[in-house]
C-alpha positions as CSV (number, residue, x, y, z in Angstrom):
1,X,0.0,0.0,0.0
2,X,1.2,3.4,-0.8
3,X,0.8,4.5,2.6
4,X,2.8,2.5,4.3
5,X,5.6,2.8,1.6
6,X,6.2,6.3,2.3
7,X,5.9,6.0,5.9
8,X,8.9,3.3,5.9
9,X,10.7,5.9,3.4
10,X,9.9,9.1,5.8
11,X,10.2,7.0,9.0
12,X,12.7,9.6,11.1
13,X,10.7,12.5,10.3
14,X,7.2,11.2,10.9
15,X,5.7,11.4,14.0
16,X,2.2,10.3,13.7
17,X,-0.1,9.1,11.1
18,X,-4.0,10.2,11.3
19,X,-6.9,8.6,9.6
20,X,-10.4,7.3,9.6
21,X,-9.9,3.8,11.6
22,X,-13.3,2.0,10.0
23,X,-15.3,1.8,7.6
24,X,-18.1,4.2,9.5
25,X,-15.5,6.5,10.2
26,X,-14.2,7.5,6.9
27,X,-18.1,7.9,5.8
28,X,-19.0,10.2,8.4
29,X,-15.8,12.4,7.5
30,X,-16.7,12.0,3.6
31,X,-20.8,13.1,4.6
32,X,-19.4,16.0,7.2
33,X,-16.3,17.3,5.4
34,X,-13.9,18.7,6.9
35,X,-15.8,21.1,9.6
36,X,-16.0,18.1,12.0
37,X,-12.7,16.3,13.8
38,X,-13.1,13.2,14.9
39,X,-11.1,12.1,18.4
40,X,-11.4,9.9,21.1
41,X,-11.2,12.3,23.5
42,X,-12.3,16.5,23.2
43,X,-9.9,19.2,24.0
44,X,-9.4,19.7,27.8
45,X,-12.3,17.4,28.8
46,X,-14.6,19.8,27.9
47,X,-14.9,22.1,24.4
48,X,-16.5,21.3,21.9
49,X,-15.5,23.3,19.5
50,X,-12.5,25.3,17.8
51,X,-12.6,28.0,16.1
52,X,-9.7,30.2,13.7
53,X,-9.6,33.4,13.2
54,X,-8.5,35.5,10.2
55,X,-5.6,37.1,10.7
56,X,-6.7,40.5,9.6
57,X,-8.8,40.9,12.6
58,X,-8.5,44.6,13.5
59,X,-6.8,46.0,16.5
60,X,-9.9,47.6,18.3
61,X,-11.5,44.3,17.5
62,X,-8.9,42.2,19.3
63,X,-9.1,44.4,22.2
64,X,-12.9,44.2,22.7
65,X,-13.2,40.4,22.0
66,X,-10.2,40.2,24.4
67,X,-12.4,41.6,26.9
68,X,-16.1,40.0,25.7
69,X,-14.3,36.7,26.6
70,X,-13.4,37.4,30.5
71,X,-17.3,37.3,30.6
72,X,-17.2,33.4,29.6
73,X,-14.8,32.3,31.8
74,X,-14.3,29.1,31.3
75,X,-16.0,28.5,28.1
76,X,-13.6,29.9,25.9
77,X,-10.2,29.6,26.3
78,X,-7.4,30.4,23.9
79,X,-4.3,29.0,23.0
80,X,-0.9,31.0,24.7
81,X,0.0,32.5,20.9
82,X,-3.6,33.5,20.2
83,X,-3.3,35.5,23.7
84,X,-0.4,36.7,22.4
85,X,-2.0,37.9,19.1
86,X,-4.9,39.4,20.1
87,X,-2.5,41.4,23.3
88,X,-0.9,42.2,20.1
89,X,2.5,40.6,21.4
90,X,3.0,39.2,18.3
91,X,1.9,41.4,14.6
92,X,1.2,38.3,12.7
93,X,0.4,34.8,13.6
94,X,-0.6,31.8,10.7
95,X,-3.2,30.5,12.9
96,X,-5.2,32.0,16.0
97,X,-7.7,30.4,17.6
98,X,-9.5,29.6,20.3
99,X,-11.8,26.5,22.4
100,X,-15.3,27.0,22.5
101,X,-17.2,24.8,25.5
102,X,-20.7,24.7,23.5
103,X,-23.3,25.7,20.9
104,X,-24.5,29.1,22.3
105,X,-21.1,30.3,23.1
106,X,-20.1,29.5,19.8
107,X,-23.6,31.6,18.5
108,X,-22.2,34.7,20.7
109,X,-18.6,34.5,18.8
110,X,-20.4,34.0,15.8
111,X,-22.6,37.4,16.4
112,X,-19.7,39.3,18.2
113,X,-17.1,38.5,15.7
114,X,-19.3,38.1,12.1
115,X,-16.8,38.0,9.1
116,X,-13.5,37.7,11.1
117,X,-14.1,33.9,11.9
118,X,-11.7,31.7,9.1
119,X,-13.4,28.3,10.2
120,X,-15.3,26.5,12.9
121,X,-14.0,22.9,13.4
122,X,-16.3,20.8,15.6
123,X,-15.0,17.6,17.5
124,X,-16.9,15.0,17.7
125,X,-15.9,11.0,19.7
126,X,-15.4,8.7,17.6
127,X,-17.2,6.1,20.1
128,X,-20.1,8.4,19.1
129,X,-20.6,7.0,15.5
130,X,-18.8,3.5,15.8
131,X,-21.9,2.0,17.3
132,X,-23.0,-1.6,16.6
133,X,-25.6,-1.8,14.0
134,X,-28.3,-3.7,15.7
């Protein structure tokens, strides 16, 4: 399989291989594209989503979503660069985003930060689809 001959050729510099593990699996990511993750366990025991920002986000905009969040605490958490990036410790950064902890927090972000969102990326357990046919 082509797979596994370039993972014997690349074999020092490859850490880890991801991939649908079944059969079900590999539908659900063909019927849900790429929006949904699929993982055995969900970030930090507890979000449900993640979501990217664009990088073009304006200043101001950083600032007051900076601040919006302090009044979630706990259901949005960001990674130490996003912080970073939205302090505006660092000017540019390829990918900033944050955990979201459910739905309606994720609607608020939505609503707070309209066009400035690159991509929401939901994770969902894989023991959640692999279910016995009965």
């Amino acid at each position: 399989m082509l797979l596994e001959q370039i993972s014997k050729k690349l074999k020092p510099w490859i850490q880890n291989i991801h991939g649908p593990q079944n059969e079900e699996e590999l539908e659900y990511l063909r019927d849900n594209g790429r929006k949904k993750r699929l993982c055995d366990k969900i970030p930090f025991g507890k979000f449900e989503y993640r979501v990217y920002f664009k990088t073009n986000m304006p200043s101001t905009l950083k600032e007051s979503f900076k601040n919006w969040m302090l009044k979630y605490d706990g259901k949005i958490q960001c990674s130490v660069s996003t912080e970073k990036w939205l302090n505006e410790e660092h000017r540019y950064f390829q990918a900033p985003f944050c955990y979201v902890k459910d739905g309606a927090t994720l609607t608020m972000i939505g609503l707070f930060l309209a066009n400035h969102i690159k991509i929401t990326e939901q994770f969902v357990l894989r023991e959640s689809i692999n279910t016995p046919s009965e």
